[in-house]
Backbone as numpy.savetxt, mean C-alpha at the origin, in Angstrom:
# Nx Ny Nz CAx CAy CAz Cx Cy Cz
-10.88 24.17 -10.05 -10.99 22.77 -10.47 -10.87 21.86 -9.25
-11.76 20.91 -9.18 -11.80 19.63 -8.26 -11.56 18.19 -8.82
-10.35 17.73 -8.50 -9.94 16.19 -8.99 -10.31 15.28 -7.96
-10.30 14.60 -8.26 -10.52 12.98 -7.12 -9.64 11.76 -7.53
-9.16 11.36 -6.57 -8.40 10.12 -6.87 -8.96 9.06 -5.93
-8.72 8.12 -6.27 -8.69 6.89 -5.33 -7.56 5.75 -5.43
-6.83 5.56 -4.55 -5.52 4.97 -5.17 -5.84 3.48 -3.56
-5.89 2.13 -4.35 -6.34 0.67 -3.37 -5.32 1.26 -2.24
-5.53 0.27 -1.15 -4.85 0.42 0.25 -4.10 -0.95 -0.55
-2.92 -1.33 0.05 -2.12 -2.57 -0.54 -1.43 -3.43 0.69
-1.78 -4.39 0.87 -1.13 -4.98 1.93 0.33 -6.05 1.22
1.20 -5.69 1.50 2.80 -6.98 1.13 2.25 -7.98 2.18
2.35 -9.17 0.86 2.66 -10.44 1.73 3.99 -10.88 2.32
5.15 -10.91 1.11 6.40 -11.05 1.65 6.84 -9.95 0.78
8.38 -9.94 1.05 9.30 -9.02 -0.27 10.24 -8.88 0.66
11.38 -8.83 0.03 12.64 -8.51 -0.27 13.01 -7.07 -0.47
13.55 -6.01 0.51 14.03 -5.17 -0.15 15.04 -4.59 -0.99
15.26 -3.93 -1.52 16.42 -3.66 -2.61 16.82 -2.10 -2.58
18.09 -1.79 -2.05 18.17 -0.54 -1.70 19.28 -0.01 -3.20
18.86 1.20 -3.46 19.55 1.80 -4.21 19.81 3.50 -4.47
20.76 4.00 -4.72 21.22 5.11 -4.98 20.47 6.35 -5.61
19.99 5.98 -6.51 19.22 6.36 -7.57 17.25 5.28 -6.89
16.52 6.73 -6.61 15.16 6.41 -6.28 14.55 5.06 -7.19
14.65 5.20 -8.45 13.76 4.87 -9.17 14.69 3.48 -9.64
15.82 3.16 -8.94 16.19 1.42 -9.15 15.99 1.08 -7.57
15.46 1.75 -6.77 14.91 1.31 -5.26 13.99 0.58 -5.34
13.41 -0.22 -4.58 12.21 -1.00 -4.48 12.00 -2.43 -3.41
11.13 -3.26 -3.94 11.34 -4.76 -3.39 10.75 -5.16 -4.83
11.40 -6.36 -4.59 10.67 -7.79 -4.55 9.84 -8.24 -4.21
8.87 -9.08 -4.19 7.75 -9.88 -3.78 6.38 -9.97 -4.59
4.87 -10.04 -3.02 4.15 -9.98 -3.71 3.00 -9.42 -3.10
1.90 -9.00 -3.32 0.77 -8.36 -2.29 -0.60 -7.76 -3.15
-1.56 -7.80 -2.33 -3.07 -7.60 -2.88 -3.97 -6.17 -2.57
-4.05 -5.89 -3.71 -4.87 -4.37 -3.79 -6.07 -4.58 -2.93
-6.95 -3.75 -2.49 -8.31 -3.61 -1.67 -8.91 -2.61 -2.43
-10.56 -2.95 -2.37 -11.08 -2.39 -3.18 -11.90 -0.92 -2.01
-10.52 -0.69 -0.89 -11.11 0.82 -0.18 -9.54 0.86 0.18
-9.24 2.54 0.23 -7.90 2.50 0.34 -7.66 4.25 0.74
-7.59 5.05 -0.14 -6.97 6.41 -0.34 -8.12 7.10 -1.52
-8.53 8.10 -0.55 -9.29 9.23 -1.11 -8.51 10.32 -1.28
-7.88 11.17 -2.60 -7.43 12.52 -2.93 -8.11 13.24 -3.06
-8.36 14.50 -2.83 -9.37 15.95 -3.25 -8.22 16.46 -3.30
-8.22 17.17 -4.77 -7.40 18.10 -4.94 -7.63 19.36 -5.56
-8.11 20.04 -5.01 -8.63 22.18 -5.27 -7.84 22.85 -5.56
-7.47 23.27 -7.13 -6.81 24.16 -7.57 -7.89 25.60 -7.83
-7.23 27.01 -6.76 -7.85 27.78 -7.63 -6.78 28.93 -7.87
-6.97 29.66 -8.87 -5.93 30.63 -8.89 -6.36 32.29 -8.39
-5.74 33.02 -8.89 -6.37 34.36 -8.71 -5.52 34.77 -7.65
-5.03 34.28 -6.40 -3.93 34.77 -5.24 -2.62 35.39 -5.61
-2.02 36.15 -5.11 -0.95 36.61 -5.14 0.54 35.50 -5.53
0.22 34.45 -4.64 1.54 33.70 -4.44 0.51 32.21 -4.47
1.73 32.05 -4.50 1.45 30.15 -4.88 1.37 29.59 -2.86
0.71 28.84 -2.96 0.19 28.10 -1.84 -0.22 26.72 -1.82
-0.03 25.32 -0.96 -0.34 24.46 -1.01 -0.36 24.65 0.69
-2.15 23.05 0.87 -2.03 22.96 1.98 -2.69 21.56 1.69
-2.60 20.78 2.69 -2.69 19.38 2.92 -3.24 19.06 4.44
-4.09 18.41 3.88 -5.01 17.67 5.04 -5.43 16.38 4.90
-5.06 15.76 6.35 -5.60 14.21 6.19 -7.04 14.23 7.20
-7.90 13.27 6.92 -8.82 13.03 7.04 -9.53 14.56 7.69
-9.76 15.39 7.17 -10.11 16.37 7.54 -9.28 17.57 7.86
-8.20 17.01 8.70 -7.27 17.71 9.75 -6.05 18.64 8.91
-6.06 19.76 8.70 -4.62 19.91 8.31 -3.85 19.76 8.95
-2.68 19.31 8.05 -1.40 18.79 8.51 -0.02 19.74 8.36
1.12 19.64 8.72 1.73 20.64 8.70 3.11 19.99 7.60
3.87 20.53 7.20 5.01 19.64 6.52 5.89 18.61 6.83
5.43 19.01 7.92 6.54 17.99 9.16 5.74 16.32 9.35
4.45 16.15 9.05 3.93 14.77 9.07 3.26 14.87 8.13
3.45 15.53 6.92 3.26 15.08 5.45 4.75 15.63 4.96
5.13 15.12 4.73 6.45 15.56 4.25 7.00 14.80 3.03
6.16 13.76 2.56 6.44 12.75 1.28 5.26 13.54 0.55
3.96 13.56 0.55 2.96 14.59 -0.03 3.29 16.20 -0.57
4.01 16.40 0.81 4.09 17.85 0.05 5.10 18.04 -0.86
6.35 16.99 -0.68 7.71 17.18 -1.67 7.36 16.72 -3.20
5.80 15.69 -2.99 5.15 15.89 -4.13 4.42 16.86 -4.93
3.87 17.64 -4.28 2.81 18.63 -4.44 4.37 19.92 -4.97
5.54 20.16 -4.38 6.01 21.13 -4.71 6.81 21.01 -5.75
6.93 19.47 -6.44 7.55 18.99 -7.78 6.56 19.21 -8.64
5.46 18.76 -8.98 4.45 19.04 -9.88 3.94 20.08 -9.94
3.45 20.69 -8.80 2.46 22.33 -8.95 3.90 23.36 -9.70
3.31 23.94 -10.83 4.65 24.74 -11.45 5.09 25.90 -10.66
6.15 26.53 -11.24 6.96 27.18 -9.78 6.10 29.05 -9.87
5.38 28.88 -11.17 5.39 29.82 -11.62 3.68 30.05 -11.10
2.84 28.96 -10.81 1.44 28.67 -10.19 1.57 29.82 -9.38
0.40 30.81 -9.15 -0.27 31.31 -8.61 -1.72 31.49 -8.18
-2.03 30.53 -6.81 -2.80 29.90 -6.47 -3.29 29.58 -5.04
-4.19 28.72 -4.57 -4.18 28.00 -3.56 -4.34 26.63 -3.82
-3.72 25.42 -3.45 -3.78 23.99 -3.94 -4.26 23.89 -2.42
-5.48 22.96 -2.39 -5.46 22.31 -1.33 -6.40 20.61 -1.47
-5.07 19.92 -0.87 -5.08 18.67 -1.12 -6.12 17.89 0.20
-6.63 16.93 0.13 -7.40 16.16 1.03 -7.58 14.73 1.07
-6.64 14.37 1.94 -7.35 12.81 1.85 -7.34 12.29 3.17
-8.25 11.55 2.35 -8.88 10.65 3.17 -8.40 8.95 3.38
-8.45 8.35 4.77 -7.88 7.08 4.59 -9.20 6.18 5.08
-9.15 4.64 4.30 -10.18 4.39 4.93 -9.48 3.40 6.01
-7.95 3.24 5.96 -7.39 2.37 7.01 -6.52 3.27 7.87
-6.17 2.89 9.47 -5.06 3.77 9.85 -3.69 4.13 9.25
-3.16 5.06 9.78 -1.84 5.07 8.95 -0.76 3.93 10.06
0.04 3.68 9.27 1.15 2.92 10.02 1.11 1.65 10.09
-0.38 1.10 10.04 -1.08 -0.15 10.12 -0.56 -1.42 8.74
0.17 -0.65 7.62 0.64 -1.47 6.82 -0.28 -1.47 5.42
-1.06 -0.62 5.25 -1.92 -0.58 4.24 -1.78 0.41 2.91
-0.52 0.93 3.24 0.34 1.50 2.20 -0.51 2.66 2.25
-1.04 3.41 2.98 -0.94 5.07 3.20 -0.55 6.18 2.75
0.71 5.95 3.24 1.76 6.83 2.46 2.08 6.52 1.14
1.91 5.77 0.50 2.29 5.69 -0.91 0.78 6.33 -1.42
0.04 5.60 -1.05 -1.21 5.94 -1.90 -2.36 7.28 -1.46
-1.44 7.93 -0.44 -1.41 9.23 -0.37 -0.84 10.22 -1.54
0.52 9.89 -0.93 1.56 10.39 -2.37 1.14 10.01 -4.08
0.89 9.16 -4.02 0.19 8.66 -5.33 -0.80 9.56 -5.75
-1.88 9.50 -5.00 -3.07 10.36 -5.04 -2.66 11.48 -5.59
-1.76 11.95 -4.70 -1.70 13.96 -5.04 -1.06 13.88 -6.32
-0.23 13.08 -6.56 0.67 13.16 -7.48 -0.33 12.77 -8.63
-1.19 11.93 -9.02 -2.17 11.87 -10.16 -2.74 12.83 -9.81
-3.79 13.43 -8.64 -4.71 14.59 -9.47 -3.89 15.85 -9.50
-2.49 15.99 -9.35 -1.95 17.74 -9.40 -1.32 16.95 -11.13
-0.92 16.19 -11.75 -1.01 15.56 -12.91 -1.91 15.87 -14.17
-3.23 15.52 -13.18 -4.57 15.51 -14.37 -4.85 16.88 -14.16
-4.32 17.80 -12.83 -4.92 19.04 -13.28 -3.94 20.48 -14.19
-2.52 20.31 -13.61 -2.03 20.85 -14.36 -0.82 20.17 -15.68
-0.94 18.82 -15.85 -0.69 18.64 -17.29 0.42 17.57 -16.58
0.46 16.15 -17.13 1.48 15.46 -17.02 1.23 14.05 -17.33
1.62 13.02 -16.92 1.22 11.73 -17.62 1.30 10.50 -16.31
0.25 9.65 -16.40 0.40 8.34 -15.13 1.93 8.12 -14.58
2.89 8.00 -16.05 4.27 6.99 -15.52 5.48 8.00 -14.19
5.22 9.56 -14.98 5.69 10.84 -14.33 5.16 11.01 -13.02
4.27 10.89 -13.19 3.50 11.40 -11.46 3.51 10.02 -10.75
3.50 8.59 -11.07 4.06 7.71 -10.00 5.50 7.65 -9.83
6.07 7.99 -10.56 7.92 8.00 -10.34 8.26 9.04 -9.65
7.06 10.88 -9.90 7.09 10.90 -8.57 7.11 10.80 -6.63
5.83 10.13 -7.17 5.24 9.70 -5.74 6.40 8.26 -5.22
6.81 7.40 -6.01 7.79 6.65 -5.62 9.13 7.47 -4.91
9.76 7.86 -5.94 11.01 9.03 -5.46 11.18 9.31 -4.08
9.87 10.07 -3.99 9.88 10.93 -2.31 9.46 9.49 -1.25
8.93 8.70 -1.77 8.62 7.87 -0.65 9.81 6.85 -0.39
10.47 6.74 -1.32 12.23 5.97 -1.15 12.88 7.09 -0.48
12.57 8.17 -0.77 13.40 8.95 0.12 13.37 9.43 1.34
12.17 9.20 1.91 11.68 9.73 3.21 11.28 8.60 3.78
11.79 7.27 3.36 11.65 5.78 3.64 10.11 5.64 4.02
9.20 5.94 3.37 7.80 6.03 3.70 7.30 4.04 3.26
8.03 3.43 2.15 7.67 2.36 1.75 8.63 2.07 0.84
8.84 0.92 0.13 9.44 0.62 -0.85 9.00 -0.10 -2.21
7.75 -0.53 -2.13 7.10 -1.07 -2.91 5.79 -0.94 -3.29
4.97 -0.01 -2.87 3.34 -0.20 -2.68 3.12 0.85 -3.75
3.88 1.97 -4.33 3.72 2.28 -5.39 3.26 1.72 -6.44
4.33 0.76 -6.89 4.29 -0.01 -7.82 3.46 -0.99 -7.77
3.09 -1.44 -6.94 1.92 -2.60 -6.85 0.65 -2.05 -6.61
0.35 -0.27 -6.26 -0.54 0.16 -6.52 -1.39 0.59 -7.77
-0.30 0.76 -8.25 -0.63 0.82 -10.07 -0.98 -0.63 -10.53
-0.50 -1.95 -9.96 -0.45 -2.86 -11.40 -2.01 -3.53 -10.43
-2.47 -3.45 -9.42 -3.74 -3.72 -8.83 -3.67 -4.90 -8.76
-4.95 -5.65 -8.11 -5.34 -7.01 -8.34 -4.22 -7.52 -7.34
-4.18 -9.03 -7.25 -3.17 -9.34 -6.67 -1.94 -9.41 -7.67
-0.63 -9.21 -7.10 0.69 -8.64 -7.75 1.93 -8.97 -7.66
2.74 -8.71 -8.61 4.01 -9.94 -8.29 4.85 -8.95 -8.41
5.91 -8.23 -7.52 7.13 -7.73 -8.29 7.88 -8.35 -8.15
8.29 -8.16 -9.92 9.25 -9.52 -10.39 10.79 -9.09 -10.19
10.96 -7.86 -10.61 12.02 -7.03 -10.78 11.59 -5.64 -9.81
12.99 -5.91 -9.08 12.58 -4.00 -8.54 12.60 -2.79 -9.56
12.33 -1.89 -8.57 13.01 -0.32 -8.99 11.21 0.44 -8.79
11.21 1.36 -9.56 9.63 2.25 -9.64 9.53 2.18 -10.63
8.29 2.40 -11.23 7.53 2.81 -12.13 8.69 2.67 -13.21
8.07 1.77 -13.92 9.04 2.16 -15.44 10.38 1.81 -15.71
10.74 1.23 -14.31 12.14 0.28 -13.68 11.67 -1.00 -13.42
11.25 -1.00 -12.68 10.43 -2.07 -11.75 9.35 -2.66 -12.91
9.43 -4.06 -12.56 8.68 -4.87 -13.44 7.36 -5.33 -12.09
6.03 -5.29 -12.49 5.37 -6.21 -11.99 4.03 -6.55 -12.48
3.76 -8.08 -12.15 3.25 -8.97 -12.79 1.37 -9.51 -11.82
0.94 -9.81 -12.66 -0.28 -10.46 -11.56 -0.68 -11.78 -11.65
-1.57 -12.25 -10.27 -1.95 -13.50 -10.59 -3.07 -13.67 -10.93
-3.69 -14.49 -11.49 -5.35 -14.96 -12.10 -5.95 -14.78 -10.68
-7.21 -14.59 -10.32 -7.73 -15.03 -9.18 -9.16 -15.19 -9.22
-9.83 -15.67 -8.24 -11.35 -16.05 -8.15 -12.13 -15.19 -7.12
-13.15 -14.99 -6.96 -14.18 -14.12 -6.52 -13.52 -14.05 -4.71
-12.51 -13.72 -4.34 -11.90 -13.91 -2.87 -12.34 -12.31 -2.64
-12.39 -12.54 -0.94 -12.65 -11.29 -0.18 -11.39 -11.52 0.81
-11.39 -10.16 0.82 -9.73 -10.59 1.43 -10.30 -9.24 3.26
-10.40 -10.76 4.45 -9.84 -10.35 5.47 -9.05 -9.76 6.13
-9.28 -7.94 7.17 -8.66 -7.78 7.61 -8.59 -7.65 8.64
-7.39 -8.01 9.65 -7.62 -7.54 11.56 -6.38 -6.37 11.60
-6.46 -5.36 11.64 -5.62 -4.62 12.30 -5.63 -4.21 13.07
-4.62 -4.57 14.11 -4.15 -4.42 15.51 -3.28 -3.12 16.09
-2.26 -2.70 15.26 -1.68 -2.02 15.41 -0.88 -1.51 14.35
0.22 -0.60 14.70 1.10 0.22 14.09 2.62 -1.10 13.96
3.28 -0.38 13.40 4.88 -1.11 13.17 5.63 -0.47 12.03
6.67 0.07 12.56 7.23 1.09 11.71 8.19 0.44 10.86
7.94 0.65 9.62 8.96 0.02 8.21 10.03 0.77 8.52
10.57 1.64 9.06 11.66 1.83 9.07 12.75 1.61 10.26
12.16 1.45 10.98 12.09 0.18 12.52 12.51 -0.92 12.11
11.87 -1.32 11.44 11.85 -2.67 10.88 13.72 -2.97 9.99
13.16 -2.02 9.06 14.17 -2.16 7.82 15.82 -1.87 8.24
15.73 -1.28 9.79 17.45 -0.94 9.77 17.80 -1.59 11.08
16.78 -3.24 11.12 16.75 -4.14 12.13 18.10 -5.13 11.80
17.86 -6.27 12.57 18.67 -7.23 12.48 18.14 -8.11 11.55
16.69 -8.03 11.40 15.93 -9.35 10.71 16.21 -9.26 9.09
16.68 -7.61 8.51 16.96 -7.34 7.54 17.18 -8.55 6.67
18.15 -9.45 6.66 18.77 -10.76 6.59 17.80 -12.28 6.55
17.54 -12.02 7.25 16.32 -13.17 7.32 15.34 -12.89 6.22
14.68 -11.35 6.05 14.03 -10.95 5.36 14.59 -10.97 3.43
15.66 -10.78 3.75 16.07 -11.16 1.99 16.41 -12.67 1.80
16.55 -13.30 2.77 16.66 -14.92 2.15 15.40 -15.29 2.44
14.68 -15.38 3.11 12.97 -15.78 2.67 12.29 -15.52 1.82
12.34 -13.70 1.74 11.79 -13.67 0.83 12.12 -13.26 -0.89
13.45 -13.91 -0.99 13.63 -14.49 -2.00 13.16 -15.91 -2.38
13.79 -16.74 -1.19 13.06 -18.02 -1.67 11.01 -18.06 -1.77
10.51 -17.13 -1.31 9.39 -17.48 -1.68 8.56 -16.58 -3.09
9.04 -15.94 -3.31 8.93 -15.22 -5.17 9.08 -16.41 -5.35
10.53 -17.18 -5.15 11.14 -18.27 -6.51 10.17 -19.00 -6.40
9.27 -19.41 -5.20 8.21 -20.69 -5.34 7.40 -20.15 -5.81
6.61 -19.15 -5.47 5.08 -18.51 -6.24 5.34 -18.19 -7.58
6.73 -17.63 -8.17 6.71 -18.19 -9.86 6.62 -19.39 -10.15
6.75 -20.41 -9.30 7.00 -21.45 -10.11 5.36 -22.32 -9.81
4.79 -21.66 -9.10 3.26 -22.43 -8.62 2.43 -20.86 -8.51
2.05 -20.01 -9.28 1.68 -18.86 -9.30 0.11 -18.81 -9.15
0.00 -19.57 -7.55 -1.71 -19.28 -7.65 -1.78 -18.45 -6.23
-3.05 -17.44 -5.73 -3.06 -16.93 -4.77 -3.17 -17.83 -3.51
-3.74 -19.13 -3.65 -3.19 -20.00 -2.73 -2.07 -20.07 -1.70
-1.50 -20.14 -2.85 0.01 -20.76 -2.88 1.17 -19.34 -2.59
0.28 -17.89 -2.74 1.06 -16.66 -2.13 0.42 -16.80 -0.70
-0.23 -17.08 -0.41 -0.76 -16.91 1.24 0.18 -17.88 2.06
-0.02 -19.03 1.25 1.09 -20.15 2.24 2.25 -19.76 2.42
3.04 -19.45 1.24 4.44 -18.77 1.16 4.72 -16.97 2.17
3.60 -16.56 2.16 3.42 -15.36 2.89 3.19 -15.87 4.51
2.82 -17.03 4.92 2.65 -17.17 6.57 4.15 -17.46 6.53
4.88 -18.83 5.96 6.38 -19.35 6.24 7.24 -18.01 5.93
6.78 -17.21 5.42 7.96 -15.99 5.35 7.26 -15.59 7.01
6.26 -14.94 7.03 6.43 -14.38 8.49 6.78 -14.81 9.76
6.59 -16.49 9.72 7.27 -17.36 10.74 8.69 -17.53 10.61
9.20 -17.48 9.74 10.56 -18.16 9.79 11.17 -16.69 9.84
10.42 -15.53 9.63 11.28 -14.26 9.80 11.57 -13.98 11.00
10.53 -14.47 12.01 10.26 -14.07 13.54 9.17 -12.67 13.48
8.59 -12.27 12.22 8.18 -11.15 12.57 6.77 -11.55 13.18
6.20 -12.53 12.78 4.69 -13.21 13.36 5.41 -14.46 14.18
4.77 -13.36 15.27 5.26 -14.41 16.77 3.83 -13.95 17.91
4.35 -14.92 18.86 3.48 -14.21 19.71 1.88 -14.57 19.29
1.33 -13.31 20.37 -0.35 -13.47 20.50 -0.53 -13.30 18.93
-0.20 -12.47 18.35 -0.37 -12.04 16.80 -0.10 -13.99 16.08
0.63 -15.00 16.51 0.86 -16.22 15.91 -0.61 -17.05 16.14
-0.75 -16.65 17.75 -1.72 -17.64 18.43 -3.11 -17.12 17.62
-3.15 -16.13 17.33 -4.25 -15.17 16.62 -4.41 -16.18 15.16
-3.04 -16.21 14.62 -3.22 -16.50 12.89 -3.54 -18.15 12.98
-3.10 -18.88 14.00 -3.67 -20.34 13.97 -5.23 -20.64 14.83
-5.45 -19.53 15.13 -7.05 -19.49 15.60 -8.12 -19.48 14.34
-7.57 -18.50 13.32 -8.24 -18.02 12.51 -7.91 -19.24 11.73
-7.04 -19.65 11.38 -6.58 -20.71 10.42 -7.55 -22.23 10.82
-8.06 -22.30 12.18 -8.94 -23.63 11.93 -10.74 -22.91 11.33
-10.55 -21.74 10.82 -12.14 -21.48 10.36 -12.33 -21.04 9.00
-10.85 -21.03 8.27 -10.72 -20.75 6.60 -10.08 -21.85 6.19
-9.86 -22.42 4.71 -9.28 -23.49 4.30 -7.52 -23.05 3.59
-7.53 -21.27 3.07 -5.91 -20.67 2.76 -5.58 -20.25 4.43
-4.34 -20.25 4.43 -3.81 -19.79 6.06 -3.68 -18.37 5.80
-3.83 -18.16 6.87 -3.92 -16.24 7.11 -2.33 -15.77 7.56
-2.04 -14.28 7.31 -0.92 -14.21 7.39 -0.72 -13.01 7.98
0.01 -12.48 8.35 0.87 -11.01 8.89 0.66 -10.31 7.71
-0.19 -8.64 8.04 0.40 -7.51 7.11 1.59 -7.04 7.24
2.20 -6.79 6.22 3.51 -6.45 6.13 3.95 -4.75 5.50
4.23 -3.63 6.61 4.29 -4.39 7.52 3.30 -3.34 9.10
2.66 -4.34 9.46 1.69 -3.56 10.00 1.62 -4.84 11.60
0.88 -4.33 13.09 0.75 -5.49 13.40 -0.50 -5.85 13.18
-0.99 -6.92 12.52 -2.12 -7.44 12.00 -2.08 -8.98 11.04
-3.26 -8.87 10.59 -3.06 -10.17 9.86 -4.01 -10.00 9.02
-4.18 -10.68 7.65 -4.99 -10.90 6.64 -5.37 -12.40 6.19
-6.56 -12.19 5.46 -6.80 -13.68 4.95 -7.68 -13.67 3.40
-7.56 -14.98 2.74 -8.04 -14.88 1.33 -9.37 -15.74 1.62
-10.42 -15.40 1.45 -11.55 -15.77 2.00 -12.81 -15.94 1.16
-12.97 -17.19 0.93 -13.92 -17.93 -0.03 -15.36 -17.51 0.98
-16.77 -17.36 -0.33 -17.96 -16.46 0.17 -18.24 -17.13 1.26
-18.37 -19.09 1.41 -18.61 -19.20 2.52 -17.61 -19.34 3.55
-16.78 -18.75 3.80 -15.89 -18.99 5.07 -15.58 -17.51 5.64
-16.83 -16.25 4.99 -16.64 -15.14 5.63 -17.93 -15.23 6.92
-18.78 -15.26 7.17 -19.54 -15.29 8.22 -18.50 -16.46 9.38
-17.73 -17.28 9.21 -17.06 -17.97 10.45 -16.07 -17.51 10.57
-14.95 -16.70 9.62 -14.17 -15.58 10.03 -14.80 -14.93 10.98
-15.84 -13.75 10.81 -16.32 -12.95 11.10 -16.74 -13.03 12.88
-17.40 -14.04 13.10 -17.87 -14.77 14.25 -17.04 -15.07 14.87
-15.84 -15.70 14.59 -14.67 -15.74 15.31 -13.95 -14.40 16.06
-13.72 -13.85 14.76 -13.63 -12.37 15.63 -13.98 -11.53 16.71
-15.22 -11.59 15.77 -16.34 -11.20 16.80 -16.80 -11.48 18.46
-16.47 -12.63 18.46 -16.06 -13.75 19.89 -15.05 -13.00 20.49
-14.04 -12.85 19.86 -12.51 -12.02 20.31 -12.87 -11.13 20.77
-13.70 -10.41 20.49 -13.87 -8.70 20.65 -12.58 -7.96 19.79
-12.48 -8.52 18.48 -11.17 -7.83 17.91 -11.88 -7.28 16.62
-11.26 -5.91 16.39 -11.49 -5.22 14.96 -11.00 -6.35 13.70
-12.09 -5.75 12.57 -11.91 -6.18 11.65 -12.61 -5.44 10.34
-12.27 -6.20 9.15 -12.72 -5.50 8.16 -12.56 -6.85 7.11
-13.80 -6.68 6.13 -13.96 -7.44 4.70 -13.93 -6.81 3.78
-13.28 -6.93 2.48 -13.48 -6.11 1.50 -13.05 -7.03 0.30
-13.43 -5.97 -0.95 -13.04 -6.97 -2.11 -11.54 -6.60 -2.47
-11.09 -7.42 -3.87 -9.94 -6.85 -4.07 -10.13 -5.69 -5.21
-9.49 -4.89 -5.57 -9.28 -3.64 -6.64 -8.45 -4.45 -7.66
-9.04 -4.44 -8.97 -8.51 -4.70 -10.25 -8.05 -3.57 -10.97
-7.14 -3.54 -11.75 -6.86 -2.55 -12.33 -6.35 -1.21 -11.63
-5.64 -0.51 -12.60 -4.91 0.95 -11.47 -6.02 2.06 -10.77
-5.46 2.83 -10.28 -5.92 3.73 -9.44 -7.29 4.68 -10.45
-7.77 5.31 -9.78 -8.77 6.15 -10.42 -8.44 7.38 -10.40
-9.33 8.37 -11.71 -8.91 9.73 -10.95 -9.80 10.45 -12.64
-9.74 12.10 -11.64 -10.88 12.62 -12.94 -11.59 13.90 -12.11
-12.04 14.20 -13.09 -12.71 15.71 -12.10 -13.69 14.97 -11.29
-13.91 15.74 -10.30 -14.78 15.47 -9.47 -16.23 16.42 -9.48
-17.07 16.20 -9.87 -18.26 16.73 -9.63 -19.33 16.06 -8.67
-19.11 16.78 -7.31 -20.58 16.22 -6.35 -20.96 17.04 -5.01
């Protein structure tokens, strides 16, 4: 059997993290927007072997346990103990890893829906998987859950899947801008000093985007969280007010990645683009992803 998944790439605008004991009351707060290219799963069950086997490969490459190590603690919870087989998992990214585009979740996600759809289990089980191991191997704290609810996304309430509350906003035909620059490690990040800064901002900016809940109005609240955090400083600042005199929403820091994003009305993508382009800096356009992840046999 051959499954396929596709689980959006997810960029956080702001959030709040929320640490807890128990995986599945872990999470954040905040808010952030699905992409409609993200995470490719292939997942090959065949049986007939002596012993049970899983192997995992990213973009081609196998990988060893040691830099999949949230994937495979998935793959060895779901595949039964009693499987006798070869599983071999494949994905594909269409963004770098590390870059802030939620990877690792929607890696883990992936395997965890198609080893699900192939040997027997249900959506809420196999993301509370894929959450679990990724709170635990500090891979992310939130992109689970906002990978499932798609579209652009509000978590209102932490925790995972089935804990965790989250919500969406209405939106209009936007293409959402990306520049990624580099890497920046969430867990670098998270056992920083800014920790602090990061839960009083971005608390106060949930409280405003509930109370003015348009994607507008998350982009604005998403630049003043990254300025007043200190995490968008620098050439990466001089970058986001370059771009900001050629769109009419302000562009903001992926979170957390070094880069920046923007919400981008049809005509203000060719003067994005050109701007860039001038830079000599990478980029990418895409739409947003409505609705949850995909997945299903694969025939092709």
């Amino acid at each position: 059997m051959l499954v396929r998944t596709f689980v959006p790439a997810h960029i956080t605008a702001f959030f709040v993290p929320k640490f807890h004991d128990d995986p599945l009351k872990a999470g954040s707060l905040g808010a952030g927007v699905n992409l409609d290219r993200g995470v490719n799963v292939f997942a090959s069950i065949d049986t007939g072997t002596l012993e049970r086997h899983v192997h995992i490969a990213f973009n081609g490459e196998p990988v060893g346990r040691e830099r999949a190590v949230i994937s495979y603690s998935v793959s060895d919870e779901i595949v039964p103990d009693d499987f006798t087989g070869e599983v071999e998992i494949w994905q594909y990214f269409d963004f770098p890893n590390g870059y802030g585009f939620g990877n690792s979740a929607g890696g883990a996600l992936g395997t965890a829906l198609a080893l699900s759809y192939a040997f027997g289990g249900t959506w809420l089980k196999a993301a509370q998987v894929a959450h679990k191991y990724e709170i635990l191997n500090r891979g992310g704290l939130g992109d689970v859950v906002g990978q499932l609810a798609g579209g652009i996304e509000v978590r209102v309430k932490a925790g995972g899947p089935g804990v965790g509350i989250v919500d969406n906003l209405f939106f209009e035909d936007y293409r959402v801008l990306v520049v990624p620059l580099g890497r920046l490690s969430t867990r670098e990040v998270l056992d920083g000093d800014v920790v602090e800064a990061i839960e009083r901002e971005g608390k106060g900016a949930l409280e405003k985007l509930l109370l003015e809940p348009r994607p507008e109005r998350m982009m604005a609240l998403a630049r003043e969280f990254a300025e007043k955090t200190g995490l968008l400083s620098g050439e990466l600042l001089e970058l986001a007010r370059e771009l900001d005199k050629v769109i009419s929403t302000p562009s903001s820091m992926i979170m957390l990645g070094r880069g920046l994003f923007a919400l981008l009305g049809e005509k203000e993508v060719e003067n994005a683009k050109n701007l860039l382009s001038d830079l000599n800096l990478p980029y990418d356009v895409t739409g947003i992803h409505e609705g949850r992840p995909k997945v299903g046999r694969w025939v092709g």
